[in-house]
Wavefront OBJ file of the C-alpha trace (Angstrom):
o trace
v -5.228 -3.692 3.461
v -5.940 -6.683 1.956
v -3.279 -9.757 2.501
v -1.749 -10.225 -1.426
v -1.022 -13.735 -2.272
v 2.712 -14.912 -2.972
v 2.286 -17.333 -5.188
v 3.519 -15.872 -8.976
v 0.163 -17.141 -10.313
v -2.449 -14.453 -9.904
v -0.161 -12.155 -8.223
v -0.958 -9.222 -10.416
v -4.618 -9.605 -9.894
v -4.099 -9.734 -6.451
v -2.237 -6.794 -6.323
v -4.962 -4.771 -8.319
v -7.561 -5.848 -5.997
v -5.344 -4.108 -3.165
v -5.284 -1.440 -5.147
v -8.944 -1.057 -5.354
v -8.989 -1.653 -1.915
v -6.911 1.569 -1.661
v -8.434 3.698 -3.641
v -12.095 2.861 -1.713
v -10.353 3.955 1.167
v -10.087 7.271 -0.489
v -6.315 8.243 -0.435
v -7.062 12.022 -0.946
v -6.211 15.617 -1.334
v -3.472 18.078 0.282
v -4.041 19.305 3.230
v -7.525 17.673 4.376
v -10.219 15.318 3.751
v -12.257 16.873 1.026
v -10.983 15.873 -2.074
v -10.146 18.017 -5.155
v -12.537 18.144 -8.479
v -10.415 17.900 -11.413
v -11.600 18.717 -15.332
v -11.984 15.513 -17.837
v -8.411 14.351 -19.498
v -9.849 14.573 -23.159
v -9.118 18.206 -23.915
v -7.819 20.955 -21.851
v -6.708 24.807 -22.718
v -4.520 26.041 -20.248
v -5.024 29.620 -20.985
v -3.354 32.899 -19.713
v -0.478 32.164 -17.686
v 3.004 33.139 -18.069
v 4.426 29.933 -20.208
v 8.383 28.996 -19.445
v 8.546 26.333 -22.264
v 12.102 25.422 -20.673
v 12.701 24.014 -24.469
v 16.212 24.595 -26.773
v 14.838 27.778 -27.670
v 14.372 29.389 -23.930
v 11.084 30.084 -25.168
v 8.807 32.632 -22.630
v 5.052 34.140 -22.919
v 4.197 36.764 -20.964
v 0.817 35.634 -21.524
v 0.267 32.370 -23.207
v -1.582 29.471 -23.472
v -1.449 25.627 -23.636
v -3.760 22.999 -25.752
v -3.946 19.614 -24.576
v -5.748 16.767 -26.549
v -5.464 12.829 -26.003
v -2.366 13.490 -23.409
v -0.083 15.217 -25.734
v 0.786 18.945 -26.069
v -1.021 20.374 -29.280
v 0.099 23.972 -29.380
v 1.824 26.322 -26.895
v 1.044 30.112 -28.022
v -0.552 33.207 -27.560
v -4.742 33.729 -28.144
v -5.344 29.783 -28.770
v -8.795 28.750 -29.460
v -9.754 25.602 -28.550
v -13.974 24.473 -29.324
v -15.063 22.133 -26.606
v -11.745 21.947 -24.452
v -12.409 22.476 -20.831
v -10.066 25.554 -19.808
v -7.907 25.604 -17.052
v -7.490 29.650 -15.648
v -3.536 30.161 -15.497
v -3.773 33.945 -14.793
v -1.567 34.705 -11.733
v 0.582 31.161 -12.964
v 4.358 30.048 -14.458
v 2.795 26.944 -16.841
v 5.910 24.827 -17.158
v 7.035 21.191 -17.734
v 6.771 19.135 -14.694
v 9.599 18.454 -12.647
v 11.753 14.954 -14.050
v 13.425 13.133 -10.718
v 16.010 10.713 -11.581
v 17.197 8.702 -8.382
v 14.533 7.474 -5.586
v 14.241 5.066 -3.304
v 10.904 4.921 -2.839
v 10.250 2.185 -0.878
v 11.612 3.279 2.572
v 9.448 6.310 2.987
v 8.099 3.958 5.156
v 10.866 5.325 7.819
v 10.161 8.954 8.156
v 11.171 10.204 11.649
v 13.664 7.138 12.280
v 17.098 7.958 10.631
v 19.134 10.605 11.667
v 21.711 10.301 9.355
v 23.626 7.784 7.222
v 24.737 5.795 10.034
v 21.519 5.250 11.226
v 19.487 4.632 7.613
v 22.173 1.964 6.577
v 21.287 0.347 9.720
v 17.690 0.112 9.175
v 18.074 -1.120 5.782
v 18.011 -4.391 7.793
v 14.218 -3.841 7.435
v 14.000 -5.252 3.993
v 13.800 -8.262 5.207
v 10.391 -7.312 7.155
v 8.607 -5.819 4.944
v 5.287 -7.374 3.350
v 4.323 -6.486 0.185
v 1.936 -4.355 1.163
v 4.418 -2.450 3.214
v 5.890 -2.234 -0.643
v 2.550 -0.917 -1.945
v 1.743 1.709 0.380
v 5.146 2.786 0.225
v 5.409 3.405 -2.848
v 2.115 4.976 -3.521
v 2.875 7.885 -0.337
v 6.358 8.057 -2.174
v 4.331 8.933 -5.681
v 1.492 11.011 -4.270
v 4.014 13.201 -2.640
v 6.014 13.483 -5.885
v 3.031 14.641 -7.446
v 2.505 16.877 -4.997
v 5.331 18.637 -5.074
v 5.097 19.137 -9.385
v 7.404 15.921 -9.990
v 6.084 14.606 -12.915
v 8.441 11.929 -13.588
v 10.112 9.725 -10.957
v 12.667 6.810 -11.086
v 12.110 3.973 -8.821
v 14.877 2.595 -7.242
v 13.376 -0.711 -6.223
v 16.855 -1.864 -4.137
v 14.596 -2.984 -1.318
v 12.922 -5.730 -3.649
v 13.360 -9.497 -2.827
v 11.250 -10.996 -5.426
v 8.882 -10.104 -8.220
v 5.956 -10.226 -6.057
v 7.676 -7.237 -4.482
v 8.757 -5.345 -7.630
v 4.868 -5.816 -9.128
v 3.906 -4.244 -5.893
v 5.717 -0.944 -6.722
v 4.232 -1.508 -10.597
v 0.998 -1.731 -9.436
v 1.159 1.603 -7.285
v 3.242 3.414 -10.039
v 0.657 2.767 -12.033
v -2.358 3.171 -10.268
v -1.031 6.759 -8.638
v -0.428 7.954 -12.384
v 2.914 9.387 -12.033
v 5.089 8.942 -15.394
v 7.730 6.453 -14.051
v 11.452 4.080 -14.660
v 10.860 1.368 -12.213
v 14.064 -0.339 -11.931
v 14.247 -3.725 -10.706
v 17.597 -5.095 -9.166
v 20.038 -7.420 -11.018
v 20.734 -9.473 -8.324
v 18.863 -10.072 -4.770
v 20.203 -11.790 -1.226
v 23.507 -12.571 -3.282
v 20.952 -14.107 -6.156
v 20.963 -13.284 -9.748
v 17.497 -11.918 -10.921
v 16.135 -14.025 -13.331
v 15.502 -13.327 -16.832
v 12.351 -14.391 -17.155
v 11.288 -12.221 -14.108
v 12.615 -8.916 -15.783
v 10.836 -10.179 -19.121
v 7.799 -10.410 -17.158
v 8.295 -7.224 -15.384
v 8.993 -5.424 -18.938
v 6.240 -7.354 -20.578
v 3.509 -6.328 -17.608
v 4.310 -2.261 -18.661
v 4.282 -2.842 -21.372
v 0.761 -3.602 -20.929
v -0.340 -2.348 -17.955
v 2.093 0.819 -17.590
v -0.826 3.143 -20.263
v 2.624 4.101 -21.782
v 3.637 6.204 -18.523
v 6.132 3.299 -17.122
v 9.594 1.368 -18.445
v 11.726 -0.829 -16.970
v 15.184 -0.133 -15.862
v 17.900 -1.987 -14.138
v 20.036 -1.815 -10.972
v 23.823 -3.322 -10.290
v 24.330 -2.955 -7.126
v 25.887 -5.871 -5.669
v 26.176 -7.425 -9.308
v 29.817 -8.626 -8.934
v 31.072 -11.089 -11.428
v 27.588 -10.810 -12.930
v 27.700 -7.199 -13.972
v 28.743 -7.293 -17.656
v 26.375 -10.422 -17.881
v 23.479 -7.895 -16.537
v 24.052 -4.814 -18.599
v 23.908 -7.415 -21.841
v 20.769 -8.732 -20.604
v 19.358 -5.551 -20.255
v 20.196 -4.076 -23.452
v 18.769 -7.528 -25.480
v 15.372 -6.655 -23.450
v 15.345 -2.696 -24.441
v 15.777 -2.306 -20.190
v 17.298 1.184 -19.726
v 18.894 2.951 -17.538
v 21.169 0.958 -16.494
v 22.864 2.251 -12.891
v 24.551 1.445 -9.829
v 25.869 3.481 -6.596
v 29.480 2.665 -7.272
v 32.011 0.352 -9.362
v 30.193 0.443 -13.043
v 34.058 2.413 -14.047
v 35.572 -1.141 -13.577
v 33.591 -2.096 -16.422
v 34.601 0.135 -19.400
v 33.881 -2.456 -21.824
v 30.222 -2.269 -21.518
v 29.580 1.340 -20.541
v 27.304 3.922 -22.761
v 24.986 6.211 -22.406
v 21.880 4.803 -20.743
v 24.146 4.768 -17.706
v 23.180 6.790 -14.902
v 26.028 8.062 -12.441
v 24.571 8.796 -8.688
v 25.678 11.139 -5.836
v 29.193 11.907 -7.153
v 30.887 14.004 -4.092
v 33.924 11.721 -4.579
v 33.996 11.750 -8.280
v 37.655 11.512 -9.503
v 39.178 12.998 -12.613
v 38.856 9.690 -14.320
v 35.367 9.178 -13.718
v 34.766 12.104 -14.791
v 36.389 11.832 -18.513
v 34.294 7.990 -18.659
v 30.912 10.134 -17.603
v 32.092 12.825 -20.256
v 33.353 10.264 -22.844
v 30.828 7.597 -22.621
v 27.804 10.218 -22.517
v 26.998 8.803 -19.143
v 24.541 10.396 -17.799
v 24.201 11.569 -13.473
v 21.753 11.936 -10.914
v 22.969 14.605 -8.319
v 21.765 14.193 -4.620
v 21.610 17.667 -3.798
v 19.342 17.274 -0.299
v 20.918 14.291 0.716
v 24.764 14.571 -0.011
v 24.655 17.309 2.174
v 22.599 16.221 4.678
v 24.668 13.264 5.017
v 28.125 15.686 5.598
v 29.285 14.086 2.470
v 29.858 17.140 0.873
v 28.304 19.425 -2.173
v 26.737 18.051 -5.676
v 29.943 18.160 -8.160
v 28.038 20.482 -10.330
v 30.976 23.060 -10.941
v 33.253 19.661 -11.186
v 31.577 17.876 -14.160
v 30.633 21.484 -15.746
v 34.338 22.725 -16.046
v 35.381 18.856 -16.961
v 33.153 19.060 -20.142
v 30.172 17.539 -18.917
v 27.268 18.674 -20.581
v 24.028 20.236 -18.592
v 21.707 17.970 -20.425
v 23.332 14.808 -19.126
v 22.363 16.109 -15.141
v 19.484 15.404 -13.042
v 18.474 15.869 -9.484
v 17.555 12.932 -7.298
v 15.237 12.887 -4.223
v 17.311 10.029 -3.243
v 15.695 9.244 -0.116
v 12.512 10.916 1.154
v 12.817 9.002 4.535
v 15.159 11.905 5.642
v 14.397 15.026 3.022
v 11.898 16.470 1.179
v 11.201 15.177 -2.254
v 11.096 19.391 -2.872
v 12.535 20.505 -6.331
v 12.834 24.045 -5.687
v 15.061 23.596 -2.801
v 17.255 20.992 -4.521
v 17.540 23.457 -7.493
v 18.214 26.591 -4.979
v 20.804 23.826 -3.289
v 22.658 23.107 -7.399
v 22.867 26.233 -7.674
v 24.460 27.172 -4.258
v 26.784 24.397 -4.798
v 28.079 25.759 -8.070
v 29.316 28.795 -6.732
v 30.906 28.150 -3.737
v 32.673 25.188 -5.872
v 33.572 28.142 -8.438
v 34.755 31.115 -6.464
v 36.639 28.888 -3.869
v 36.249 32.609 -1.496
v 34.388 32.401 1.714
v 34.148 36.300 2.398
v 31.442 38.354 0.560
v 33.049 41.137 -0.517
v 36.008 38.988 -1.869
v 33.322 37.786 -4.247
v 31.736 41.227 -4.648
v 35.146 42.500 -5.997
v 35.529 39.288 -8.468
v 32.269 39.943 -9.905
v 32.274 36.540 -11.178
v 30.075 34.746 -14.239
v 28.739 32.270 -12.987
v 29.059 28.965 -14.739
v 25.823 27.780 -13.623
v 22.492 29.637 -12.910
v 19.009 29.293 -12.372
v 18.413 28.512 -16.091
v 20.461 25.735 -16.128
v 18.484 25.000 -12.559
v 15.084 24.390 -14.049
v 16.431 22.659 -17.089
v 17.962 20.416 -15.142
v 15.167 19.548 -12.844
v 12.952 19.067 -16.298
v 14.947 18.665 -19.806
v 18.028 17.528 -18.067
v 16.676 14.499 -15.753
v 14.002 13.791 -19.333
v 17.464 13.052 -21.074
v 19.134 11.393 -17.746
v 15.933 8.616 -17.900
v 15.878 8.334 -21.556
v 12.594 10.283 -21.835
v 14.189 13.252 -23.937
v 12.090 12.913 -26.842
v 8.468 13.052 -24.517
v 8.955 15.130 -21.484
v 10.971 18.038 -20.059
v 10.328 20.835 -22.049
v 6.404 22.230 -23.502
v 6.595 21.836 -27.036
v 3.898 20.620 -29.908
v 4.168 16.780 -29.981
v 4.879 16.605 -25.961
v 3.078 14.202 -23.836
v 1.320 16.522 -21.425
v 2.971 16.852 -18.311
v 2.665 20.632 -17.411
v 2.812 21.968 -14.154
v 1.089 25.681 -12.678
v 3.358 27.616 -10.391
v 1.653 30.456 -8.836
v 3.108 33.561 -8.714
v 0.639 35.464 -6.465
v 1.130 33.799 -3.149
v 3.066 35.231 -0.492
v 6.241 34.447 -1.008
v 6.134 35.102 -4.432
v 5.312 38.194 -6.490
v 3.699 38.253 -10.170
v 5.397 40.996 -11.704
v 5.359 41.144 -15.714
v 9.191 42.630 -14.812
v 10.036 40.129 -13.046
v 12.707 37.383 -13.650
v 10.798 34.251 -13.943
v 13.916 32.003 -13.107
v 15.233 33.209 -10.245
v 12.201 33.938 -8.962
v 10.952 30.164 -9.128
v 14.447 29.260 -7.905
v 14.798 31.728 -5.600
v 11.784 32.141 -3.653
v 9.290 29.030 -5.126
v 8.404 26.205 -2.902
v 6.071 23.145 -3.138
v 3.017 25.117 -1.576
v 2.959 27.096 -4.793
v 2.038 24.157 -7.293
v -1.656 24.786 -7.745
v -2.051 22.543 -11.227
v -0.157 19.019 -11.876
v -1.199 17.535 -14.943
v 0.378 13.964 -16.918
v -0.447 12.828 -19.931
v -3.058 15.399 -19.957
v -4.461 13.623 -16.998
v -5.173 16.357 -13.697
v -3.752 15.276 -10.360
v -3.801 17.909 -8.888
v -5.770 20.891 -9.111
v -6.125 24.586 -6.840
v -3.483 22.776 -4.622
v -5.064 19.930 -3.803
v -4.347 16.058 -5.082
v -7.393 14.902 -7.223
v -9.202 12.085 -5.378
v -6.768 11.395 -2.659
v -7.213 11.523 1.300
v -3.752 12.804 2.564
v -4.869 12.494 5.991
v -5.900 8.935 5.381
v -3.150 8.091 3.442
v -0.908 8.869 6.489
v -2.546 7.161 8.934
v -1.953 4.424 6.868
v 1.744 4.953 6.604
v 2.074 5.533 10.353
v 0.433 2.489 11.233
v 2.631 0.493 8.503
v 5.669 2.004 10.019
v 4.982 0.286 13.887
v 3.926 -2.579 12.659
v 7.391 -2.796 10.469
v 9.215 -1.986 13.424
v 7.544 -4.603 15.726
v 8.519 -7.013 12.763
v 11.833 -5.785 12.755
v 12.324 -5.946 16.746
v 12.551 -2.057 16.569
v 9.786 -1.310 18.936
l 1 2 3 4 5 6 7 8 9 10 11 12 13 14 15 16 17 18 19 20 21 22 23 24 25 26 27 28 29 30 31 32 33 34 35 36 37 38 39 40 41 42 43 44 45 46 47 48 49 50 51 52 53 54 55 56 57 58 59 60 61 62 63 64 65 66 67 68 69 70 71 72 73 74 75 76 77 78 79 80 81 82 83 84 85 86 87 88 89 90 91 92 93 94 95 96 97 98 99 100 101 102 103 104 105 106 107 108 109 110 111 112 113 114 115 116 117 118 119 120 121 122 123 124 125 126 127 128 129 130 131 132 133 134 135 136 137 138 139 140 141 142 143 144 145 146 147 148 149 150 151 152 153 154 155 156 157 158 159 160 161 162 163 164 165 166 167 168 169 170 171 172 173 174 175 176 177 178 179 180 181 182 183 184 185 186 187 188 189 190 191 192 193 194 195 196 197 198 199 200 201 202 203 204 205 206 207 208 209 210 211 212 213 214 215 216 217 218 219 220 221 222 223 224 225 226 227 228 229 230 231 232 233 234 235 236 237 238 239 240 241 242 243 244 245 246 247 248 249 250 251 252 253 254 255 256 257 258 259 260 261 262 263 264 265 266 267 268 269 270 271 272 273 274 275 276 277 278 279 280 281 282 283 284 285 286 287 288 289 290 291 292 293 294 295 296 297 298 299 300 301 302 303 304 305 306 307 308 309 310 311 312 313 314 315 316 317 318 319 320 321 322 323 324 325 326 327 328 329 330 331 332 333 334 335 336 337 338 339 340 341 342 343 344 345 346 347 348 349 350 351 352 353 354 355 356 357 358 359 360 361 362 363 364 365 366 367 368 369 370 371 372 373 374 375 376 377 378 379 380 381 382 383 384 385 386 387 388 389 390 391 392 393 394 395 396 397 398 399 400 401 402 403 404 405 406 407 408 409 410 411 412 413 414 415 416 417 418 419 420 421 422 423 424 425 426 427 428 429 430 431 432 433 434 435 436 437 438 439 440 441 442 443 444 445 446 447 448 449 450 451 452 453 454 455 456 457 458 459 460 461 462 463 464 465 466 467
């Protein structure tokens, strides 16, 4: 890759000629070097799948189809005709929203293979300091690709490991290059330093025009001190939202609402729980890493029996240095959690005998991990569910691989939770755009793509004094 200048003048332009730098190098498809063909974004009929609309209504088809046009949802039905639209077969397919992830540090993907556990990845976060922008970049665009990969639609960018804006416009540039629908949040203060508000203007300002209506702004308080109520007025004067921090936003109750987003939570008190349920604050739940760490379970059974309401939840890859960025497993993982939290038994015929209804099931699973993190990022009204009016982010599950089974009988939400896996997303579509298509990304070179990563990964280390 291409050294990017750091002077602020001509940094974006820079940055998109690294981009076309990457994309000659042909970042391509899953699995091997060919890459996949994908139908034209105009118009697209997705026709004859089972269709999980995951909307208010619980709406299902047995057999149904989906019209695209321009990037937004036209009509989900039965027998749709569509002149001219290039079809898409769904037979042997769930067509369902993509998946909405609400809490990711994308930018140390870089690390995969080098943290154990928490000691260990707090330790490297030394590397900050080491990285180029380029190491920014390519971090974020593995960090994207894979999200697509996996049927995540929808990310939000923690950009903590930012020092500057010619950072931050290094994560814009790959966000928007890689086509995912995005919040790219940019931290309120850096190295002890306030961010300046003409950087997040620019920042908002450049999505505004650059960001084809996929990417907004958000803001991070970590570390914001004495300057945190200052922040969270700054960002609501420039329409930044969410708003969110790890810990400490509770000491500010003047200036909490609900483009807050709550993170982790396995230590959530009482207290914090009436401000999340009173202030419509909204949560990311870590459901790979909390556990990982030995931190404990998500709180789902905690804020659920508290009052707080389904819609408000999300589920965060958190860190895909150390887990998979794999929505079926963190929804199999919620609603694990939610059990054992509930029944409080730890022998099975104890739980057998108490028969209990459960509070939360794999329903509330998949509208969490689409509807729920939509409403979590302020998205709501665009994603999460497949409705007329929709931007088109749809996702095809199939049902007829091995591990699954495509019975017409068959309940279609446990059966995604259940048994459903990344290796069954054939079809990833946003804003009627295909990225990936017969389970392979559209026009990207996995196995160059990770070469790439490997080799910015000892060369960060070398930097760092790691090797």
């Amino acid at each position: 890759m291409h050294p990017i200048p750091m002077t602020r003048r001509g940094l974006l332009g820079s940055i998109g000629a690294l981009a076309a730098a990457a994309s000659s190098a042909s970042l391509s498809g899953c699995g091997g070097a060919e890459a996949a063909t994908s139908p034209s974004s105009g118009e697209l009929l997705i026709k004859g799948g089972r269709v999980l609309a995951l909307d208010a209504a619980g709406s299902q088809l047995a057999t149904g189809d989906v019209h695209i046009k321009n990037g937004i949802i036209v009509a989900v039905g039965e027998n749709i005709t569509a002149a001219g639209a290039q079809e898409i077969d769904a037979t042997g397919t769930v067509v369902m929203p993509g998946f909405v992830e609400t809490h990711w540090h994308m930018w140390n993907g870089l690390w995969k293979g080098m943290a154990n556990d928490a000691t260990e990845y707090f330790r490297l976060r030394s590397l900050a300091s080491s990285y180029t922008v380029q190491d920014h970049y390519l971090a974020v665009r593995y960090a994207a690709l894979q999200a697509l990969n996996v049927g995540i639609t929808t990310c939000h960018d923690w950009a903590d490991g930012v020092r500057n804006y010619a950072d931050f416009a290094a994560h814009m540039m790959a966000l928007s290059e890689v086509g995912i629908r995005a919040k790219a949040s940019y931290p309120g203060t850096s190295s002890g330093n306030v961010t300046r508000r003409e950087d997040l203007v620019q920042a908002r300002d450049w999505l505004q025009s650059n960001g084809q209506n996929r990417i907004q702004l958000g803001l991070l308080l970590d570390g914001a001190g004495a300057q945190f109520e200052q922040q969270v007025r700054l960002a609501r004067e420039l329409g930044i939202a969410p708003i969110t921090n790890h810990e400490g936003f509770f000491n500010h109750p003047n200036v909490l609402g609900p483009e807050f987003v709550y993170t982790h939570g396995t230590d959530v008190s009482d207290a914090e729980i009436d401000a999340i349920r009173s202030n419509n604050i909204k949560v990311a739940l870590c459901p790979t890493t909390d556990p990982m760490i030995g931190v404990g379970l998500p709180p789902v059974y905690q804020l659920l029996s508290k009052g707080v309401k389904r819609e408000n939840m999300g589920f965060s890859v958190d860190v895909s240095c150390q887990t998979s960025p794999e929505p079926f497993e963190m929804m199999r993982t919620l609603v694990n959690a939610s059990r054992i939290q509930q029944t409080g038994l730890n022998a099975i015929f104890d739980v057998v005998r108490a028969a209990p209804k459960w509070i939360f099931g794999y329903g509330d699973a998949l509208r969490v991990a689409t509807a729920g993190g939509a409403n979590v990022l302020g998205l709501s009204e665009e994603v999460g569910a497949l409705a007329a009016g929709k931007k088109a982010d749809v996702i095809l599950v199939r049902l007829d691989d091995i591990n699954m089974q495509p019975s017409a009988g068959s309940n279609i939400e446990y059966q995604l939770v259940q048994c459903g896996s990344s290796h069954n997303v054939d079809t990833v579509i946003v804003d009627g755009i295909v990225r990936k298509r017969h389970g392979r990304l559209v026009d990207v070179d996995v196995k160059a793509l990770t070469r790439d990563v490997a080799a910015a990964q000892e060369a960060l280390k070398l930097r760092g004094g790691l090797s």
